[in-house]
Each structure stands twice: as structure tokens, then as C-alpha cells.
C-alpha positions in Angstrom: 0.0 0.0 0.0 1.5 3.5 -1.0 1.9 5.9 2.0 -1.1 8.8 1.2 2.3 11.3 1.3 3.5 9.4 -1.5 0.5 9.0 -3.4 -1.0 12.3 -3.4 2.5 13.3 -5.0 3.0 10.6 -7.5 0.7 12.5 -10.0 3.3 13.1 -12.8 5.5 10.1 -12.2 2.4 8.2 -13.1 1.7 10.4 -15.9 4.9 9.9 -17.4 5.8 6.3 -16.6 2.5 5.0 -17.3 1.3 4.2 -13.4 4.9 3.2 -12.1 5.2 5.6 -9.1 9.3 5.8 -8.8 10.0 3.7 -11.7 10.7 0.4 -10.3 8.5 -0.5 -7.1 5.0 -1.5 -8.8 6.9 -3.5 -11.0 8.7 -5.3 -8.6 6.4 -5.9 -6.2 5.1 -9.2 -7.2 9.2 -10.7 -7.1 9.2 -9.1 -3.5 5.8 -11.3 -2.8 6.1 -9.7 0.7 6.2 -11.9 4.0 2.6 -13.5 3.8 4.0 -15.4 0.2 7.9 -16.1 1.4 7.0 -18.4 4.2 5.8 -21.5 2.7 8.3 -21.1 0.3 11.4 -21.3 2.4 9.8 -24.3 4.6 5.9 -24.8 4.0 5.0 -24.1 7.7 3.6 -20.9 8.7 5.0 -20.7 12.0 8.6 -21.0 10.5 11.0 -18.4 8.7 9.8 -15.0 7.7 6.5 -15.7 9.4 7.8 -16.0 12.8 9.6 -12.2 11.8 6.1 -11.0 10.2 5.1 -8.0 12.8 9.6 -6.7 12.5 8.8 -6.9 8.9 5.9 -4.8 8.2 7.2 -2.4 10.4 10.3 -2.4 8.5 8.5 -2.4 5.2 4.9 -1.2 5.0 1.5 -2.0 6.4 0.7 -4.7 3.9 4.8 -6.5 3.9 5.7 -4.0 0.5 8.5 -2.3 0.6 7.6 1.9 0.9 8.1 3.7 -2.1 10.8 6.7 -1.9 8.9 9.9 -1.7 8.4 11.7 -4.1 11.5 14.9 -4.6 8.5 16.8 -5.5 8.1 17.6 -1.9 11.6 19.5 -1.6 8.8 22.2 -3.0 7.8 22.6 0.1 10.8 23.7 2.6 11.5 26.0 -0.9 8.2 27.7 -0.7 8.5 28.2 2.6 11.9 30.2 2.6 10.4 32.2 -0.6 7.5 33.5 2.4 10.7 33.8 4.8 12.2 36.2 2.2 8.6 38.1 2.0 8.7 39.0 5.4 12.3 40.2 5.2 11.7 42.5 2.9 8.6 43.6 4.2 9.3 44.2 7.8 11.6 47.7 7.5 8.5 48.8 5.6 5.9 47.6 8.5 8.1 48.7 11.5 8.2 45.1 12.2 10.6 43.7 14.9 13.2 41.3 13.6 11.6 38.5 15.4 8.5 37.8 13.0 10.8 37.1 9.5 12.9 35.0 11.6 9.8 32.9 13.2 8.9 32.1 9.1 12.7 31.3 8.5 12.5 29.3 12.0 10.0 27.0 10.1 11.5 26.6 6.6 14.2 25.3 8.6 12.7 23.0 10.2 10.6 21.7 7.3 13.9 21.8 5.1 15.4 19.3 7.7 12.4 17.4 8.0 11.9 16.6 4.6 16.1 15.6 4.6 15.7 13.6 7.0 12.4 11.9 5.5 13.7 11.0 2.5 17.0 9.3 3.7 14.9 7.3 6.3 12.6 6.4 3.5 15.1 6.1 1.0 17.2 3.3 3.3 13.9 1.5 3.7 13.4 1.0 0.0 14.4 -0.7 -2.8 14.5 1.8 -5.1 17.9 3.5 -5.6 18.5 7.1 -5.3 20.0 7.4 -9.1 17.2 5.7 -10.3 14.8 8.5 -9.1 17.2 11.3 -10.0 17.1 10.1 -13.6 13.3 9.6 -13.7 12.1 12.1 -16.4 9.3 13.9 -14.5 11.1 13.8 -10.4 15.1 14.2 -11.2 15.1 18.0 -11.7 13.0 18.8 -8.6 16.2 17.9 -6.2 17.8 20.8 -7.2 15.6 22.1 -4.9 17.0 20.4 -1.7 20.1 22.3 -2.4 19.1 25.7 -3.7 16.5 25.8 -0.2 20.0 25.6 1.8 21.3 28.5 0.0 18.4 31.0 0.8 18.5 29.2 4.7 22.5 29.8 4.5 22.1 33.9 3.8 19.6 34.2 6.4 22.2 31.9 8.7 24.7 35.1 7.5 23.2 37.5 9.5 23.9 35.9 13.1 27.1 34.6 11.6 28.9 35.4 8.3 31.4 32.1 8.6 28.7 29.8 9.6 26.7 31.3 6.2 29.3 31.2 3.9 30.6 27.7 4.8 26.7 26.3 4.4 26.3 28.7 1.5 29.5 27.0 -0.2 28.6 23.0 0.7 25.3 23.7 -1.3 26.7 25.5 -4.1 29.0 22.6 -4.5 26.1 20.2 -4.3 24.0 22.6 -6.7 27.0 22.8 -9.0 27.7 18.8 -9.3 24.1 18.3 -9.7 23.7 20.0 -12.2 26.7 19.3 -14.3 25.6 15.6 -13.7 21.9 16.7 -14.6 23.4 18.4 -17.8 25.6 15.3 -18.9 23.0 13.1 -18.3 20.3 15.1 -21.1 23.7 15.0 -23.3 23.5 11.3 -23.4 20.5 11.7 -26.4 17.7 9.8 -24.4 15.3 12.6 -23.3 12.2 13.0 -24.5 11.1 16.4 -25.4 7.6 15.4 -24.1 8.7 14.6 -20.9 10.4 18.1 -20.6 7.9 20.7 -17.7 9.3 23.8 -16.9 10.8 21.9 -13.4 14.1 21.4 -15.8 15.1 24.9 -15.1 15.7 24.2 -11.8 19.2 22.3 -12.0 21.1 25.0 -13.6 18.6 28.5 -13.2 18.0 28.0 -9.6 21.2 27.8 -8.1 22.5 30.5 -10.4 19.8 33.1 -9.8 19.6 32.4 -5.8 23.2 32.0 -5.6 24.0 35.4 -7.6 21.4 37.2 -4.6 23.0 35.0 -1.6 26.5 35.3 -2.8 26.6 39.0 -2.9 24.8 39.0 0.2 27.5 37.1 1.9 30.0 39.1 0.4 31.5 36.8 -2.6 30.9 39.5 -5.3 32.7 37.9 -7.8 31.0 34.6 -7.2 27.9 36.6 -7.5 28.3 37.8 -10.8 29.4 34.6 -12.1 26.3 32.7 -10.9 24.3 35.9 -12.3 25.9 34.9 -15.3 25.0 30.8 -15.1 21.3 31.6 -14.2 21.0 34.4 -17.1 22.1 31.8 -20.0 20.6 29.3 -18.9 17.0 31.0 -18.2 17.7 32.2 -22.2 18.5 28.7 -23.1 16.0 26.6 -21.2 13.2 28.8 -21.2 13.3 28.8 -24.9 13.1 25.1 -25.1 10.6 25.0 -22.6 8.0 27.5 -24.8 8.6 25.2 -27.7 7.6 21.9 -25.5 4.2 23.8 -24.3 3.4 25.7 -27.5 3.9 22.9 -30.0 3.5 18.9 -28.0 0.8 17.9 -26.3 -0.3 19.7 -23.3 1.4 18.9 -19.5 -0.6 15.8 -17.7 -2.5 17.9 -14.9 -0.3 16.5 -12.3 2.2 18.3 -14.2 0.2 21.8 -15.1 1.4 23.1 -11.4 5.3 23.5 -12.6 3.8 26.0 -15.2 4.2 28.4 -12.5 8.1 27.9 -12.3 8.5 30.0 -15.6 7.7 33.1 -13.2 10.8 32.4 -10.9 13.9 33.3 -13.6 12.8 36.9 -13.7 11.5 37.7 -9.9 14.6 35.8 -8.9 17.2 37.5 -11.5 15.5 40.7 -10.3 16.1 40.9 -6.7 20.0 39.2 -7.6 20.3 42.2 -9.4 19.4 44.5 -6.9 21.6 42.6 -5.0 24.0 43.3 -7.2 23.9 46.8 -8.7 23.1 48.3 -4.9 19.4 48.7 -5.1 19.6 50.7 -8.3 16.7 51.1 -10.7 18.6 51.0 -13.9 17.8 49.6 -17.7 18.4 46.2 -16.5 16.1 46.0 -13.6 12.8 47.7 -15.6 13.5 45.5 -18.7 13.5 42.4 -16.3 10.1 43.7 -14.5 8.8 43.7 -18.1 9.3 40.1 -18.7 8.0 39.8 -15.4 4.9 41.5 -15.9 3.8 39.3 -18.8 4.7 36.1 -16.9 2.7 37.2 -14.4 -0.6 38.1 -16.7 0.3 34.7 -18.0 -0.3 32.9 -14.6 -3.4 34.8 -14.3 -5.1 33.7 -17.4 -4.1 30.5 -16.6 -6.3 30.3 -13.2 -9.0 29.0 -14.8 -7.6 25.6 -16.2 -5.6 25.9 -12.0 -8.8 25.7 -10.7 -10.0 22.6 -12.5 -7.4 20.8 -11.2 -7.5 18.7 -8.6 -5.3 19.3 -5.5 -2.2 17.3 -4.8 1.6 18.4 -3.0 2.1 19.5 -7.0 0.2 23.0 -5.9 3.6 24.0 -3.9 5.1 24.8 -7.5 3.2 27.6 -7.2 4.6 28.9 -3.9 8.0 29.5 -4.4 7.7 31.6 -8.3 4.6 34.1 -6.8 6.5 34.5 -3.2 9.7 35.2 -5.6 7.9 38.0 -7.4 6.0 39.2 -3.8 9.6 39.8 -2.6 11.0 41.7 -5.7 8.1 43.8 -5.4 8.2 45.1 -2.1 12.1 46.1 -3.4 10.4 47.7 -5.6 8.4 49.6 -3.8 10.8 50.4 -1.0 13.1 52.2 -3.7 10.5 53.5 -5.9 8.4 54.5 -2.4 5.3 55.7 -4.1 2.1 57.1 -1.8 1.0 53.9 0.0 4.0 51.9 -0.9 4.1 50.7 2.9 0.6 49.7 2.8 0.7 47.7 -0.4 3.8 46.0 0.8 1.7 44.6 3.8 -1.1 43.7 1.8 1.1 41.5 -0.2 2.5 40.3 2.4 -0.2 38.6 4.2 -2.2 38.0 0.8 0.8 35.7 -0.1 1.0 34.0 3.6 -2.6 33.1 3.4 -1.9 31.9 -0.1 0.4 29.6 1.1 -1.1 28.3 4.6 -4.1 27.5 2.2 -2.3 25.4 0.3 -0.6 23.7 3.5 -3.9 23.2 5.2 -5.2 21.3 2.0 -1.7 19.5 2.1 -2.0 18.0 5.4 -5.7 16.9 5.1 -4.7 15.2 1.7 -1.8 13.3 3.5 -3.7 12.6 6.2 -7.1 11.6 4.6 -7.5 7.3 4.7 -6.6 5.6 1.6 -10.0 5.2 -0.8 -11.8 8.1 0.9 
């Protein structure tokens, strides 16, 4: 029996790989037999061999003696969406007066969900027989864990600001991991076997993620040069991929519903790009900056004429792509406004503020009454 955790997030896997959740387990359940099938055959008495083991095994392996499933790297969405609302209240609290303590409560929490979900899918992961490459080269999941790294980048420059070492050391152990990721990512498309169809706009994440969120983190650590050169990463390859990824949806079949969620991602590139920029230019409005808040803009109006095929959709975890890209462009707004400082600027940045919290605790409470609800209810 799959976990509900793991199969209100197997939507694409299933979409891509026909109904095999990971790739490997459905198929190779019926070898595995589980404990009620091995006893007679290793000595025909039911009181004998795995049998006498049977309550260790299931709670080694499942409730029904199948081995779990690894979850899904779709939910590395989640501890990322969470630091993008950390980042909201950053920016937003020298507008609001607010004391330091209320941006760090929301980082206090993508923390913790960050580590959770870390420490989830290694306990999983040890407890099944799927192996990690296997998942990392599945067409639909691989890309997503990018995340896990990128989410320690934005946790490391928030780290910065009680201690610069500690920052910059966890800032540089995820940039390595980000970086050997996604040169591993990048050899492994070289190979020939990808399938344009099973391309979603969650393959910008290897190489545009770290780039863009590094360039802002970088120069917020002080590595300035690092910073531009990660600017310089995320900007070819937000050209490069985001190109391919407007031929895939324009001209192949539409994304499986599971799937439709990651449209969102195409927002992130220029919200992110923005604020590194900011980051890097000093807070200067300059050609740069407007003509990425124009590409912006028409993402945005994009998302918005999309609500309507959003709201047919059923929920699953897939709805926290949509956290991370609109808490992105919450938080290069607020910049915005802070330098621009038109009348009401404060009051709009507040607004947004708690419009994109309850946006997100909506889509939490839905997650935890999905992964909590009883299988076939």
C-alpha cells in the first residue's frame, strides 16, 4: 500500500511512466511477494522463517509487507516555498516597522521543514528498494532535487546575518552540491535519451535556480565575484532553457494535470534575477532592472489567465510549485516599492504580504488533510 504522502504526489511520475510511481517498485512488487507469500516457500510451515519475523517486517517495510516507495522529490517544493514566504517577510518588515523576530519565526519554520523533509527522504530512502540514481534520472522527479540544495542556499544567507562564517561555509557545501548536480543533470540530457515530451518547466531548476539564488546570496555574503558569475549561469541558462521549454508547451501535447502546477516555475527566472540584481547593482533602478520587470509583468498576466484551467485541477503536494515563483515576485516587489516609495508603498507591501501568507497556509492546510485523509476516501 503506498503511503497517502506518496501518493497524493506521484501524479506526474504516473503520468509519465505510465502508473509506475518511482520507476521500479509497482513493478517489482510481485518478485518481493512480501512476508505472507515467502513463508511457505522457504519451509511450508507458517509458524517458520519470515513468518515468525512477520510484525519486524511490516514495520520495517509497510502496512501490507511492501516495501515503501521513496517519496516523491516533489516535496523538496515545500521547505522551498516556505523560505520564498521567509524572504517576504524580510523585505517587508523595515516597511511595516516590524521587529526582527517575525521574518525570523517564518525562516525558524523553513528550517525545520527543510530538515524534515532531509531527514524523511534518507529514512525512506534506506527502507526501499528503489535507488536514489534511479529516481534522480526519472524524467518527471530528477530536476526537482535541485531544490533540496538551492532551499539551503536561501537558509545559509539568512544563517549570514547571526554569523557570516557559519553562512558562507553552508552557502559553499550547497553550491557545491548545486553545481555537481547540475553538471551531472546536464551530462545526463547530453546522453541523447530525453524525450522532449517529458520536458515541464521543473528542468530549469538544476542550472537556473542555483544561479539566480546564488548570484542574490552570494553577494549577500559578500563573494561579489562569485555573485556575478552565478548571475551569469542563471542568465544563459534562463535564455536557453526557457526557450526550449516555450517550444515543449506551445507545439507537443499539453502537460498531464499532475504536471500543469510547474507552469508556475517559468515566473521564478525573472523575480529571482530581479532581486539578484538588486543585489548586485546596490538597489539601483537602472535599464536592466525595468527591462526584467517587463518580462515579469507578462509572466505574471500569463499565470493569471491560466487560473481557470488551475482551478480545474484537482489538489495534490504538485500546488507548492506555485509557492515559491509568486513569493519570488512578492519579494521583488516590495524592493520595488521600497526604492520606488510611491504614496501607500508601505501599505501595499503589507497587503502583499499577508495575501501571499494566506496563499500559502491554504495550500498547507489542503496538504496536510490530503496526507492525512484514509486511503479510498
Amino acid at each position: 500500500m503506498t503511503s497517502p504522502f506518496t501518493a497524493a504526489s506521484a501524479g506526474p511520475t504516473r503520468a509519465v511512466q505510465g502508473g509506475t510511481p518511482q520507476g521500479g517498485p509497482a513493478q517489482s512488487e510481485p518478485a518481493q511477494g512480501g512476508p505472507a507469500q515467502s513463508g511457505p516457500a522457504q519451509g511450508g510451515s507458517a509458524q517458520s522463517g519470515p513468518a515468525q519475523s512477520e510484525p519486524a517486517q511490516r514495520s520495517a517495510l509497510g502496512p501490507d509487507g511492501a516495501r515503501p516507495e521513496r517519496l516523491p522529490l516533489s516535496t523538496f517544493a515545500i521547505g522551498f516555498g516556505l523560505a520564498g514566504l521567509a524572504e517576504v517577510w524580510t523585505n517587508a518588515s523595515p516597511a511595516l516597522g516590524l521587529p526582527r523576530v517575525v521574518p525570523q519565526a517564518f525562516w525558524a519554520v523553513a528550517a525545520v521543514a527543510w530538515c524534515w523533509l532531509i531527514v524523511a527522504h534518507a529514512v525512506r530512502g534506506a527502507r526501499s528498494e528503489v535507488p536514489l540514481a534511479q529516481q534522480l534520472h526519472h524524467p518527471a522527479q530528477g530536476s526537482l532535487a535541485s531544490l533540496a540544495p538551492v532551499t539551503a542556499m536561501l537558509l545559509a544567507g539568512d544563517l549570514s546575518t547571526y554569523s557570516l562564517g557559519a553562512g558562507r561555509v553552508m552557502f559553499l557545501l550547497a553550491l557545491l552540491v548545486s553545481t555537481v548536480f547540475a553538471a551531472w543533470r546536464l551530462a545526463s540530457w547530453f546522453e541523447g535519451r530525453l524525450e522532449f515530451e517529458s520536458m515541464h518547466p521543473g528542468y530549469l531548476l538544476p542550472t537556473v535556480a542555483p544561479g539566480l539564488v546564488g548570484a542574490s546570496v552570494a553577494a549577500g555574503v559578500g563573494f561579489h565575484g562569485l555573485a556575478w558569475a552565478l548571475f551569469g549561469v542563471g542568465t544563459f541558462f534562463t535564455v536557453i532553457m526557457t526557450a526550449i521549454l516555450v517550444l515543449r508547451l506551445a507545439f507537443h501535447a499539453a502537460l498531464a494535470d499532475p504536471l500543469l502546477p510547474t507552469t508556475a516555475i517559468l515566473l521564478a527566472p525573472p523575480a529571482v534575477a530581479g532581486i539578484a540584481w538588486f543585489a548586485l547593482n546596490g538597489g539601483v533602478v537602472d535599464p536592466v532592472a525595468e527591462a526584467t520587470a517587463g518580462v515579469g509583468v507578462l509572466l505574471l498576466l500569463v499565470q493569471v489567465v491560466m487560473v481557470p484551467r488551475y482551478r480545474r485541477l484537482r489538489f495534490s503536494l504538485g500546488f507548492w510549485s506555485f509557492t515559491f515563483p509568486f513569493a519570488a515576485a512578492v519579494a521583488w516587489t516590495e524592493e520595488w516599492l521600497e526604492l520606488e516609495q510611491t504614496p501607500g508603498w508601505q501599505v501595499t507591501t503589507g497587503i502583499l504580504a499577508v495575501l501571499m501568507t494566506a496563499f500559502i497556509a491554504a495550500i498547507a492546510v489542503q496538504s496536510l488533510r490530503l496526507v492525512t485523509r484514509r486511503p479510498g476516501r
